[in-house]
C-alpha positions in Angstrom: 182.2 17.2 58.7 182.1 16.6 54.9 180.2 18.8 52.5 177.2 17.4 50.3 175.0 18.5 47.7 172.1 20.6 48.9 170.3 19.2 45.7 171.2 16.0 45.2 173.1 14.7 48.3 176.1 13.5 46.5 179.7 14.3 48.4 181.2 14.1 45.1 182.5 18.1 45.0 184.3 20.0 43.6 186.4 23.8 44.0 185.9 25.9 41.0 186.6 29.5 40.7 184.5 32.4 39.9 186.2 33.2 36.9 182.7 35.2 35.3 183.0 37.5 38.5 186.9 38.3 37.8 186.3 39.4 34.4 183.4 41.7 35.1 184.8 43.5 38.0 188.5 43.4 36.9 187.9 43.9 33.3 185.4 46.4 34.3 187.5 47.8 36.6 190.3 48.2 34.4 188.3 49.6 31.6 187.1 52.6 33.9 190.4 53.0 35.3 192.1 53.5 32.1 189.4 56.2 30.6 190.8 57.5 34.2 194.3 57.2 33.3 193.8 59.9 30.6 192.4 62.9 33.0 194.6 61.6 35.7 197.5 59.6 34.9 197.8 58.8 38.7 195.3 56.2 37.8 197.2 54.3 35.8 199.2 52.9 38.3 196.1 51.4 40.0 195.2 49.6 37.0 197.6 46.6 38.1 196.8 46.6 41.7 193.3 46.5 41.2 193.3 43.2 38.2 195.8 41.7 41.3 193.3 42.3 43.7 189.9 41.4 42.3 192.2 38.1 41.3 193.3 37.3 44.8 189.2 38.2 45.8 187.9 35.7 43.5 190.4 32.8 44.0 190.3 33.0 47.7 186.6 32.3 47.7 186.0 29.2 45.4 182.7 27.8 44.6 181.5 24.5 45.3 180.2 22.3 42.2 178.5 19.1 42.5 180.3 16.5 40.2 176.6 14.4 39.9 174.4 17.3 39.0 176.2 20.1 38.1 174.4 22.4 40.7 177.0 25.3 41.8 176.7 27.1 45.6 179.4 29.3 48.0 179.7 27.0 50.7 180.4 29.7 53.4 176.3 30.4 52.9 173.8 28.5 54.6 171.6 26.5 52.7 167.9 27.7 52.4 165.7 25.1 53.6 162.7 24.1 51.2 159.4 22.6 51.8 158.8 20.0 49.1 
């Protein structure tokens, strides 16, 4: 069964990535981690795995953008009906 726009109804989609979402919790991440890195330098080493990891999080769970009206939604959600 094809996906469409919850908005519009078009079946013209698109996968895009969540690419804001990577750079808040990996940068963020990161950041905290390395202030980490000078009390305990065992923390340094986690740096890389966790930038790998909120990476592989993010790209496995694309977003679906409607080519027609631009409206962005995770597909593994329901839709919220509406009364118009």
């Amino acid at each position: 069964m094809r996906q469409q726009c919850p908005q519009c109804g078009s079946y013209e989609l698109a996968k895009v990535g969540q690419n804001d979402k990577f750079l808040k919790w990996g940068g963020g991440g990161a950041l905290v981690l390395f202030a980490l890195g000078f009390v305990a330098p065992g923390f340094w080493i986690i740096i890389p795995l966790w930038m790998f990891g909120s990476l592989a999080v993010y790209m496995s769970h694309p977003l679906l953008e409607c080519k027609e009206c631009g409206r962005q939604w995770d597909p593994r959600k329901r839709p919220v009906e509406t009364k118009s």
